[in-house]
N, CA, C and O atoms as a Tinker XYZ file with bonds, in Angstrom:
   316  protein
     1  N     73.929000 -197.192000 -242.673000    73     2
     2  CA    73.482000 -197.834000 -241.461000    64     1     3
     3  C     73.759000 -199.326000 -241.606000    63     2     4     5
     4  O     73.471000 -199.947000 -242.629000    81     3
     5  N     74.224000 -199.769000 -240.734000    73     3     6
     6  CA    74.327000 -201.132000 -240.680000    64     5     7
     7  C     73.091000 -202.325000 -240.556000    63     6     8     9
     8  O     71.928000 -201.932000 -240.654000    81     7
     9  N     73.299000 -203.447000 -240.389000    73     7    10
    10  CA    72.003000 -204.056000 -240.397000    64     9    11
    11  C     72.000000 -204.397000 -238.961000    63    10    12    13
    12  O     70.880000 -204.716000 -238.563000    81    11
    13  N     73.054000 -204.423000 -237.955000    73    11    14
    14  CA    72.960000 -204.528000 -236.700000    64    13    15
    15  C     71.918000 -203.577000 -236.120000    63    14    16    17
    16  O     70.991000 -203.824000 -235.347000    81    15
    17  N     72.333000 -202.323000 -236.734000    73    15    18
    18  CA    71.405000 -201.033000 -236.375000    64    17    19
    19  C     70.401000 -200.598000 -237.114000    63    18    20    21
    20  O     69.936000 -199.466000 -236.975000    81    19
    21  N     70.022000 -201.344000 -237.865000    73    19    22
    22  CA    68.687000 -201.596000 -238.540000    64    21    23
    23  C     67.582000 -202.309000 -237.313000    63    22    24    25
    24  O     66.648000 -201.817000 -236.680000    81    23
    25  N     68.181000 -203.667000 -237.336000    73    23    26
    26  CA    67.320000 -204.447000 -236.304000    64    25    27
    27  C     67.327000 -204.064000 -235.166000    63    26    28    29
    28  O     66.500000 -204.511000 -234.371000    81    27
    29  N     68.308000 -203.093000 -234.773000    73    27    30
    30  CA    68.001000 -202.608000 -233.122000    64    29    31
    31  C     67.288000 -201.149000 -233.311000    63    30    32    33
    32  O     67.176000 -200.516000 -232.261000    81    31
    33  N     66.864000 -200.615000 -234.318000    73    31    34
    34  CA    65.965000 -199.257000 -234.400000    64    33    35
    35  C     64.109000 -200.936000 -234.636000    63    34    36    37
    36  O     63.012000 -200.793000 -234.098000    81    35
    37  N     64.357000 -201.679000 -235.182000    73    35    38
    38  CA    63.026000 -202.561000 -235.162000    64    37    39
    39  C     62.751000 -203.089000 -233.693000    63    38    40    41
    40  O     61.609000 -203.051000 -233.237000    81    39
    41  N     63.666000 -203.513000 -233.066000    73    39    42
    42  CA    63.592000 -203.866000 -231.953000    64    41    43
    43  C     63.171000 -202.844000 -231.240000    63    42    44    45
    44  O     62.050000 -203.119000 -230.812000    81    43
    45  N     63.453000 -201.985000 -230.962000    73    43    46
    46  CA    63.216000 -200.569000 -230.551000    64    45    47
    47  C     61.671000 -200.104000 -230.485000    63    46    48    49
    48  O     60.909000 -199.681000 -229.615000    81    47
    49  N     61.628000 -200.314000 -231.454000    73    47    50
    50  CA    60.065000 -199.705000 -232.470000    64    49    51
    51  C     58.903000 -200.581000 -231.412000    63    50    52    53
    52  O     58.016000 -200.117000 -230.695000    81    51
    53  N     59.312000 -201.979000 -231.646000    73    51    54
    54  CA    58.780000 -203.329000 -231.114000    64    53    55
    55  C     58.542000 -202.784000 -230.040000    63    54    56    57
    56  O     57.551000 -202.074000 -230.215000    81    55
    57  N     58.947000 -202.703000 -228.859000    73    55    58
    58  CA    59.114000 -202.663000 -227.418000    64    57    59
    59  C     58.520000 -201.555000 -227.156000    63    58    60    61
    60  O     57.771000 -201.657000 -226.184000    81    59
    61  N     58.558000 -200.296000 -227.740000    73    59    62
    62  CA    57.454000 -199.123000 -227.169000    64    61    63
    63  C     56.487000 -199.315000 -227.774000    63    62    64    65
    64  O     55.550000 -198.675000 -227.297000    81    63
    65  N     56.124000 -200.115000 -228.936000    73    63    66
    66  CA    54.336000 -200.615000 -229.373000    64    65    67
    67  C     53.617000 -201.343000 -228.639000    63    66    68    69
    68  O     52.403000 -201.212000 -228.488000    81    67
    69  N     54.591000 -202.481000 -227.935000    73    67    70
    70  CA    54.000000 -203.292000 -227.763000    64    69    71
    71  C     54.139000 -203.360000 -225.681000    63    70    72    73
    72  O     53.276000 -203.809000 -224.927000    81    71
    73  N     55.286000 -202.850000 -225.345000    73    71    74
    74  CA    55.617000 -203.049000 -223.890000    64    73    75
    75  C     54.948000 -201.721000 -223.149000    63    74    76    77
    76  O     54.547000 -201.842000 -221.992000    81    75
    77  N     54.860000 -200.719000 -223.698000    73    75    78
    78  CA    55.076000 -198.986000 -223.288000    64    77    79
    79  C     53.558000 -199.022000 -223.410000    63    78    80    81
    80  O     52.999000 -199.535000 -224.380000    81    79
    81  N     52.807000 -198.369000 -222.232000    73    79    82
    82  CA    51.876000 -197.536000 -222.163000    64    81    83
    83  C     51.714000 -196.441000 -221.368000    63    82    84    85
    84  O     51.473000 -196.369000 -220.163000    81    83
    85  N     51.977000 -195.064000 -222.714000    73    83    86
    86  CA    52.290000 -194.042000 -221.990000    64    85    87
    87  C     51.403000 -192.565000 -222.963000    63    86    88    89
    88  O     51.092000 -192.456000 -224.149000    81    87
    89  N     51.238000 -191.616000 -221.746000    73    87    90
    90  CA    50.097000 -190.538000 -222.337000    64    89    91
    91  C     50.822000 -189.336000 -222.118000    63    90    92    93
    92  O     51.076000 -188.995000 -220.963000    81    91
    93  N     51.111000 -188.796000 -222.889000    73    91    94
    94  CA    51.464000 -187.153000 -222.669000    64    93    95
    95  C     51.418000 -186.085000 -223.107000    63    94    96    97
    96  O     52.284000 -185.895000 -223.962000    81    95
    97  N     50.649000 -185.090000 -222.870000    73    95    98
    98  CA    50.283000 -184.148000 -223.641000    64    97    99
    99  C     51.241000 -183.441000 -225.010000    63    98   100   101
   100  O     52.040000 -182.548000 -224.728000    81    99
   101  N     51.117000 -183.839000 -226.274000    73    99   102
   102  CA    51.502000 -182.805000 -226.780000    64   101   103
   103  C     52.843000 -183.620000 -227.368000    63   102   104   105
   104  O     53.657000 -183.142000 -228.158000    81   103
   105  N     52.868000 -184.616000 -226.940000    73   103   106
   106  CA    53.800000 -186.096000 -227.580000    64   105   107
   107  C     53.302000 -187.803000 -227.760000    63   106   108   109
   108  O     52.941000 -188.709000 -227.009000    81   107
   109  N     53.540000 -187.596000 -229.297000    73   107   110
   110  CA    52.808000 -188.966000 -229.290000    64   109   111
   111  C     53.296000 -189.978000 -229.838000    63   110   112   113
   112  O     53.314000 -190.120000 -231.061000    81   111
   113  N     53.846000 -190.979000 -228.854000    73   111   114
   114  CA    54.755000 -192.291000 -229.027000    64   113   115
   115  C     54.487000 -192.885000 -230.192000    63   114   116   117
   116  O     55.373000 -193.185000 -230.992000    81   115
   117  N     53.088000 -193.130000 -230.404000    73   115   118
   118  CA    53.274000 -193.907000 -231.810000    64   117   119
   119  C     54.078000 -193.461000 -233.329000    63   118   120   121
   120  O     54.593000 -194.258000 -234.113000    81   119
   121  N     54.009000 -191.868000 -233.485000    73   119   122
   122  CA    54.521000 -191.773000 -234.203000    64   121   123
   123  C     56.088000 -191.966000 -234.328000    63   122   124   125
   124  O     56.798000 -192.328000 -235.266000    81   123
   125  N     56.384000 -191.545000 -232.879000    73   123   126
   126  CA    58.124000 -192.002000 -232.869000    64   125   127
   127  C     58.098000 -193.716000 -233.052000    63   126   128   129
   128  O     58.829000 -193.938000 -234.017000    81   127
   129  N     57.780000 -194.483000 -232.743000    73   127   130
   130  CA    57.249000 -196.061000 -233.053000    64   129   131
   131  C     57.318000 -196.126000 -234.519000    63   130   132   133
   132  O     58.140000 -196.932000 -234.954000    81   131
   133  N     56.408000 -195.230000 -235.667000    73   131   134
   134  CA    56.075000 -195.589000 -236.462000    64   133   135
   135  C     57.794000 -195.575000 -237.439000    63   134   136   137
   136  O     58.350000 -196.476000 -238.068000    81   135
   137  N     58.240000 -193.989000 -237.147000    73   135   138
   138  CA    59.451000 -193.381000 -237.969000    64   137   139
   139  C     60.328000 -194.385000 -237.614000    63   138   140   141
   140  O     60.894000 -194.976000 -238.533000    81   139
   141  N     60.700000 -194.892000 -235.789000    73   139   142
   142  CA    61.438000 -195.819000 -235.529000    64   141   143
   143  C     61.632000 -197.078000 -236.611000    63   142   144   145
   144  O     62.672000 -197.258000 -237.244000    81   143
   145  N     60.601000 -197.802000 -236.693000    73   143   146
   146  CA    60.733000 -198.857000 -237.335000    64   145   147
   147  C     60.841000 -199.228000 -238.633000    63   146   148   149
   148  O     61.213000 -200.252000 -239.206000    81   147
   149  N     60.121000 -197.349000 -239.230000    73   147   150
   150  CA    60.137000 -197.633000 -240.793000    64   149   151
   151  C     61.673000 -197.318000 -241.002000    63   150   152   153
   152  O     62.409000 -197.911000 -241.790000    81   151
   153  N     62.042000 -196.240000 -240.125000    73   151   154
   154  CA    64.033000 -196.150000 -240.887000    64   153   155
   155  C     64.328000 -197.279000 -240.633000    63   154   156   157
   156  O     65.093000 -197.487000 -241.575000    81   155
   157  N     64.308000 -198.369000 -239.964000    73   155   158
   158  CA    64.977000 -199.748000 -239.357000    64   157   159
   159  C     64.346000 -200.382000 -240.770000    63   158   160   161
   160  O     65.085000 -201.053000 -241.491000    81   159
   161  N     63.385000 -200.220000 -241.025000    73   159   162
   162  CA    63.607000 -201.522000 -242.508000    64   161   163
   163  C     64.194000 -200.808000 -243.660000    63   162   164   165
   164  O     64.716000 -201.468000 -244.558000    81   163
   165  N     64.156000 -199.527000 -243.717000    73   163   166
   166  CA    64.963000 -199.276000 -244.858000    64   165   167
   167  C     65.973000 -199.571000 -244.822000    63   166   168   169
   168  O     66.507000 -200.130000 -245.780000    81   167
   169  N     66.640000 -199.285000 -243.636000    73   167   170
   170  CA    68.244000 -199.322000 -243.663000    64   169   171
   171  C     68.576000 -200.428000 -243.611000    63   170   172   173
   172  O     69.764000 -200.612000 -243.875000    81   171
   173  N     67.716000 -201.695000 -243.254000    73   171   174
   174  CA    67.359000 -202.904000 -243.438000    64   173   175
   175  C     67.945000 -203.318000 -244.952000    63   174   176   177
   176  O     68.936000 -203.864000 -245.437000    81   175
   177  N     66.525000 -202.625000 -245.437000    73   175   178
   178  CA    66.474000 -203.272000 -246.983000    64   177   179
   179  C     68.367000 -202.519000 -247.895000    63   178   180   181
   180  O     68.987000 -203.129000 -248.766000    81   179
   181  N     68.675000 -201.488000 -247.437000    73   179   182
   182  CA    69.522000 -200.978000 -248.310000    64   181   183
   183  C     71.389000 -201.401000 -247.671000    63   182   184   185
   184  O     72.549000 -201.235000 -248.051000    81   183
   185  N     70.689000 -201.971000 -246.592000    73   183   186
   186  CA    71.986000 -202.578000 -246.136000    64   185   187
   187  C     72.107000 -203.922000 -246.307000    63   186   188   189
   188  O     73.161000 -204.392000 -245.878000    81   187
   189  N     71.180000 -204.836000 -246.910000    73   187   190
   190  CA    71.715000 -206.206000 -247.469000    64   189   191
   191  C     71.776000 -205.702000 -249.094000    63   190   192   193
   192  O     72.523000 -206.392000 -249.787000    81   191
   193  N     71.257000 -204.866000 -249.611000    73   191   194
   194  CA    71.490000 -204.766000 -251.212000    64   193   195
   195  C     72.833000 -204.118000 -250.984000    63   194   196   197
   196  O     73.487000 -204.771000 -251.797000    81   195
   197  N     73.689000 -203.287000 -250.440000    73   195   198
   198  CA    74.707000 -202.793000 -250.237000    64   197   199
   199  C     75.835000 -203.722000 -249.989000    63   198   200   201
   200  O     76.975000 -203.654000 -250.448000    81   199
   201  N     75.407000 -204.458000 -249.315000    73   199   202
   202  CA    76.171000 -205.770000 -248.491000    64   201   203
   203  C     76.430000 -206.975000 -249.514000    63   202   204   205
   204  O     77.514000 -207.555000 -249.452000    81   203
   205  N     75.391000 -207.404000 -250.532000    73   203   206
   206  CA    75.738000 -207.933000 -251.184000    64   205   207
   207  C     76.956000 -207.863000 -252.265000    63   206   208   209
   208  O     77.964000 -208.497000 -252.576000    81   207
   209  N     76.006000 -206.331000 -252.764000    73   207   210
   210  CA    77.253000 -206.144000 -253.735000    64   209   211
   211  C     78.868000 -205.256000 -253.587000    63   210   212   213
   212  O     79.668000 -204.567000 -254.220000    81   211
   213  N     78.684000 -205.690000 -252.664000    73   211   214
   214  CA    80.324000 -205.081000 -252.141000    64   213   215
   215  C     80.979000 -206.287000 -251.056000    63   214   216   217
   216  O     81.834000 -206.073000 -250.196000    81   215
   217  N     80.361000 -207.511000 -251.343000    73   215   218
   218  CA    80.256000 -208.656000 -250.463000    64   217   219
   219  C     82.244000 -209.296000 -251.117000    63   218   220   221
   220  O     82.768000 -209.453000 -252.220000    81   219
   221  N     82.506000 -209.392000 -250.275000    73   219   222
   222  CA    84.048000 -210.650000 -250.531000    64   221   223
   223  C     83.851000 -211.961000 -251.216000    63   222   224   225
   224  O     84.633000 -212.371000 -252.072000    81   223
   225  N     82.682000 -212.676000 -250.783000    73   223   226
   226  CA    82.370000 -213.651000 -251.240000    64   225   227
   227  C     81.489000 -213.774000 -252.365000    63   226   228   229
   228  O     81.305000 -214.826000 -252.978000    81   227
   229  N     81.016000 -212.806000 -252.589000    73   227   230
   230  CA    80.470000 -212.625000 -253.800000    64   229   231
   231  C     80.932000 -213.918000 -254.950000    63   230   232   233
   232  O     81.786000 -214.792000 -254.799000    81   231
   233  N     80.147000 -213.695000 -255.959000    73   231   234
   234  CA    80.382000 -215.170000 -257.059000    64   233   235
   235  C     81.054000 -213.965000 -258.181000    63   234   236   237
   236  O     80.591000 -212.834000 -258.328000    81   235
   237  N     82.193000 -214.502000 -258.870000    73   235   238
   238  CA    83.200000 -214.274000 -259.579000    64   237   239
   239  C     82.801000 -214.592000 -261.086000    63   238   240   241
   240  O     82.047000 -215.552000 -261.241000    81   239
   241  N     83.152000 -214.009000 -262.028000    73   239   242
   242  CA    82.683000 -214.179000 -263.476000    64   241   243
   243  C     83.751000 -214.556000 -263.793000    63   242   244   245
   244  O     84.630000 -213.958000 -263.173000    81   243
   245  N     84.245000 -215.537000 -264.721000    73   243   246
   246  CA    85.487000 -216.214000 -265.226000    64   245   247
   247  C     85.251000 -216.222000 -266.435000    63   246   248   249
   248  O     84.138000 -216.610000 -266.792000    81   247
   249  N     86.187000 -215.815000 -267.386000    73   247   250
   250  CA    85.865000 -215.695000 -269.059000    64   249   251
   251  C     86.900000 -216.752000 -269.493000    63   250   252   253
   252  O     88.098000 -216.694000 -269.216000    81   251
   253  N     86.247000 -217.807000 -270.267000    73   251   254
   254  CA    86.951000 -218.466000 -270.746000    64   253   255
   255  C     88.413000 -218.235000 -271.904000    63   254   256   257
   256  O     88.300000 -217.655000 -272.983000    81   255
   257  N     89.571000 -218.758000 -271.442000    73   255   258
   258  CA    90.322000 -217.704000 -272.943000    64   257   259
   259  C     92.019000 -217.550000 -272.008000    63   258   260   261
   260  O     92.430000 -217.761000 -270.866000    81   259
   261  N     92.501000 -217.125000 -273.146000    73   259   262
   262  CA    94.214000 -217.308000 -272.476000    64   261   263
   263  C     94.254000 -216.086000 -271.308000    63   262   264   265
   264  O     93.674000 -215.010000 -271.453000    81   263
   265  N     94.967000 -216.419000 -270.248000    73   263   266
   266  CA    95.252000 -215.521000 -269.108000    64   265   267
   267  C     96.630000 -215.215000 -269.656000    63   266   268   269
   268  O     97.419000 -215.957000 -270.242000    81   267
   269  N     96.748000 -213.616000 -269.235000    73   267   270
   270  CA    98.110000 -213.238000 -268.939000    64   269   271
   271  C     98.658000 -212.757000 -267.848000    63   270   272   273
   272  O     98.201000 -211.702000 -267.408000    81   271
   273  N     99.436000 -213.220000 -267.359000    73   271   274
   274  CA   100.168000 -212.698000 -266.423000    64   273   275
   275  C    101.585000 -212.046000 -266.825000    63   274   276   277
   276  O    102.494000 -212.380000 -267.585000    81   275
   277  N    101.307000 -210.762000 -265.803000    73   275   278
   278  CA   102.700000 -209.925000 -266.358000    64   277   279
   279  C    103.459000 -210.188000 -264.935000    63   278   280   281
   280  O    102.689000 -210.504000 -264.028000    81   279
   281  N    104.385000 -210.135000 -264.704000    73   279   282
   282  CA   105.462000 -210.283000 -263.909000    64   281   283
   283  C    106.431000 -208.504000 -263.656000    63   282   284   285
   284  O    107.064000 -207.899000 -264.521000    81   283
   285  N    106.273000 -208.213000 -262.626000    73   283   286
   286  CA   107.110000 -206.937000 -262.177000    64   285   287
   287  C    108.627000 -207.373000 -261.722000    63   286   288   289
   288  O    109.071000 -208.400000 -261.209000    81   287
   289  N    108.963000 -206.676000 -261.957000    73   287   290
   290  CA   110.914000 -207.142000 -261.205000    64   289   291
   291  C    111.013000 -205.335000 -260.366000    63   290   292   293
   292  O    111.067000 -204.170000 -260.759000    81   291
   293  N    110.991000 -206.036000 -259.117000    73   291   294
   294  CA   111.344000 -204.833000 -257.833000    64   293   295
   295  C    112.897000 -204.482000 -257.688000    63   294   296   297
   296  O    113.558000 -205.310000 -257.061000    81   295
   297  N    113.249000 -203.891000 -257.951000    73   295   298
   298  CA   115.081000 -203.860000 -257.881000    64   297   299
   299  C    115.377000 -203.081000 -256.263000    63   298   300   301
   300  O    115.098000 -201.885000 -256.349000    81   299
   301  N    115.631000 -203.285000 -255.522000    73   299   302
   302  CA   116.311000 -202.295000 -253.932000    64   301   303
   303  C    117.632000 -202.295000 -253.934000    63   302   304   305
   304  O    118.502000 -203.090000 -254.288000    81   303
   305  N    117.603000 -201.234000 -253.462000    73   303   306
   306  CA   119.490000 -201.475000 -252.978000    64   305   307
   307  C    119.448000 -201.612000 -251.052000    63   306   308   309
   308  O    119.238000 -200.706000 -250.245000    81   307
   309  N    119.671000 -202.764000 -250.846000    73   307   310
   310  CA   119.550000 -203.149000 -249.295000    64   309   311
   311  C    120.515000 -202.360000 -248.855000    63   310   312   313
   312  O    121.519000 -202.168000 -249.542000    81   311
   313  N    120.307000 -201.663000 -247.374000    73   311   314
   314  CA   121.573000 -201.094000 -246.907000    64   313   315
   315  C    122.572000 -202.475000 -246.394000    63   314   316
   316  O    123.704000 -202.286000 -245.951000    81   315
């Protein structure tokens, strides 16, 4: 789950707790409210620990010490 769709299952959650007053036999909003918002922080919480470490920008470990670089030679025959 993304964290876009993290915060829009919280947002979600938000708005029938707090906007919605509604009664119906035999269904009961809060609990969809409750499940709503708790999957929205998990996927919350497991989508910035996910995000981090699979992040581009992430910080790089550099070991001090001789680098090698190997060099490939591509040979084609151009038509």
């Amino acid at each position: 789950m993304s964290i876009g769709a993290s915060i829009f299952l919280i947002i979600i959650g938000a708005i029938l707790t707090f906007a919605v007053q509604v009664s119906t036999p035999g269904f009961n909003i809060n609990t969809v409210v409750i499940i709503l918002m708790i999957g929205g922080l998990i996927g919350l919480v497991l989508s910035v620990m996910f995000w981090s470490s699979f992040s581009p920008y992430r910080r790089r470990r550099t070991i001090a010490g001789d680098t090698v670089v190997e060099e490939r030679r591509i040979e084609r025959d151009l038509p």
